[in-house]
C-alpha positions as a Markdown table, in Angstrom:
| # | Residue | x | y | z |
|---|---|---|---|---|
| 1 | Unk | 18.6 | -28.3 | 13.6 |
| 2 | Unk | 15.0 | -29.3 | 14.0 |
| 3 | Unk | 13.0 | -29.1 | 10.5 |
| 4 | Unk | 9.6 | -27.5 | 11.0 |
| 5 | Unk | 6.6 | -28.7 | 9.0 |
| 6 | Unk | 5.3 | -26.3 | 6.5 |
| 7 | Unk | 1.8 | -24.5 | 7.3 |
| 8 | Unk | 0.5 | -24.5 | 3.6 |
| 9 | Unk | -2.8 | -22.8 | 4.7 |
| 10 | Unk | -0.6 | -19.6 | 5.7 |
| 11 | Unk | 1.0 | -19.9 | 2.5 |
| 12 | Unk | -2.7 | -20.2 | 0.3 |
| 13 | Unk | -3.4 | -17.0 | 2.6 |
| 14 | Unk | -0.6 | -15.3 | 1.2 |
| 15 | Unk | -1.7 | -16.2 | -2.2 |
| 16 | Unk | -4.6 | -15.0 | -2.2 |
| 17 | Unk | -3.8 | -11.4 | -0.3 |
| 18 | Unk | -1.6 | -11.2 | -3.1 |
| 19 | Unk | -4.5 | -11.8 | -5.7 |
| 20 | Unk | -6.7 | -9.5 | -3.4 |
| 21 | Unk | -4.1 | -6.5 | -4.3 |
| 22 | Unk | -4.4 | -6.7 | -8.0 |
| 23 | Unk | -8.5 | -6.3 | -7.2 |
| 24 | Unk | -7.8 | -3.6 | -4.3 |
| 25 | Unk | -5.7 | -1.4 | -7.0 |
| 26 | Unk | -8.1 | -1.7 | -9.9 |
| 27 | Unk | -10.6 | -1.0 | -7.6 |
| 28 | Unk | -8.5 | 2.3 | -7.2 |
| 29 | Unk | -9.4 | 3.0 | -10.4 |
| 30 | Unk | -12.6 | 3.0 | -10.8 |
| 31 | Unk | -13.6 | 4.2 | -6.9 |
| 32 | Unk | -16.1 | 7.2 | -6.8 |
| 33 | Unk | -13.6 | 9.8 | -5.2 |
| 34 | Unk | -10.5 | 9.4 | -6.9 |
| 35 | Unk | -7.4 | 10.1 | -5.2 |
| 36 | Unk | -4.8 | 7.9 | -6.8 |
| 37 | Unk | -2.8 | 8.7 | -9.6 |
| 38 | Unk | -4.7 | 6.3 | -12.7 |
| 39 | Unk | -8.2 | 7.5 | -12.3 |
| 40 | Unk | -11.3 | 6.7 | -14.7 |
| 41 | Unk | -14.9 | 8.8 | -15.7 |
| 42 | Unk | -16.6 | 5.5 | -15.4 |
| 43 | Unk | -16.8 | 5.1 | -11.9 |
| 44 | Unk | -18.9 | 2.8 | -9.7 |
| 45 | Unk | -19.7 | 3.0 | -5.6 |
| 46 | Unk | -19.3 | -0.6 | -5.7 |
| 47 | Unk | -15.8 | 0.0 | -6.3 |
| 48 | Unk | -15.6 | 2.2 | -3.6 |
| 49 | Unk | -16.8 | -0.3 | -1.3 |
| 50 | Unk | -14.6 | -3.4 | -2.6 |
| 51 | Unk | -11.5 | -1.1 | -1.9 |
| 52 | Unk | -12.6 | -0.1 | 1.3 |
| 53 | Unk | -13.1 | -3.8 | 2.5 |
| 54 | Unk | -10.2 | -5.1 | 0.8 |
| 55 | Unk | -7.8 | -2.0 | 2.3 |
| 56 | Unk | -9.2 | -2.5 | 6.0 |
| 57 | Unk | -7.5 | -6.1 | 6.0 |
| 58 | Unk | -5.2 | -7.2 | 3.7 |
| 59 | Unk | -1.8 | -5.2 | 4.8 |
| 60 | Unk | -2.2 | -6.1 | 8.3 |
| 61 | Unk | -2.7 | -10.0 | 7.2 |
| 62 | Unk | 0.6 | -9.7 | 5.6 |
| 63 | Unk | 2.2 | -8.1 | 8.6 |
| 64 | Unk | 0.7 | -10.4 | 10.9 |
| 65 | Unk | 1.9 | -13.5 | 8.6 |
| 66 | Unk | 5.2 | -12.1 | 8.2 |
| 67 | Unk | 6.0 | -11.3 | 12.1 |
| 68 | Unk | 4.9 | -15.6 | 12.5 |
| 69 | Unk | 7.8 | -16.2 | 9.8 |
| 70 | Unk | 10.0 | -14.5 | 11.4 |
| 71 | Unk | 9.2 | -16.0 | 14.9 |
| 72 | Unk | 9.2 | -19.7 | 13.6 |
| 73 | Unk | 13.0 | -18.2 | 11.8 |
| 74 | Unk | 14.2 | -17.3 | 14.6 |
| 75 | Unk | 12.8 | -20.3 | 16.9 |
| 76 | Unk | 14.4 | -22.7 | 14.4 |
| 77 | Unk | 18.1 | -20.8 | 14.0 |
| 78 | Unk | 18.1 | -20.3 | 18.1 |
| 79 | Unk | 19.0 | -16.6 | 17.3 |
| 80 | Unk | 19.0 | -14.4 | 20.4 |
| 81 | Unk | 18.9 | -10.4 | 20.4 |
């Protein structure tokens, strides 16, 4: 069994999508047309644009860095379908 070196920079990427989800869902909050469940009077269109921006990116980033784990799993086990 080859050992593959760890890409730390993927996992810092992961870290900080992570991080980028606590802002996306306070953003929720406080975005001008509220259409999640915790809502607040004070809200801000700068808000609105943060969640925007964070939404457009951040789940796909995780799906694209979860389909390479799984490639560099299945390279390194030899598993065939």
């Amino acid at each position: 069994m080859n050992k593959l070196e760890r890409l730390h920079g993927l996992d810092f990427c992961r870290a900080i999508f992570m991080v980028l989800g606590v802002f996306y869902h306070v953003a929720l909050i406080y975005k001008v047309e509220q259409d999640w469940r915790v809502g607040s009077n004070d809200t801000s269109e700068f808000f609105s644009i943060i969640s925007l921006f964070i939404h457009d990116f951040r789940m796909e980033a995780f799906y694209v860095i979860a389909g390479f784990f799984i490639f560099t799993y299945i390279k390194k086990e030899k598993i065939v379908f």
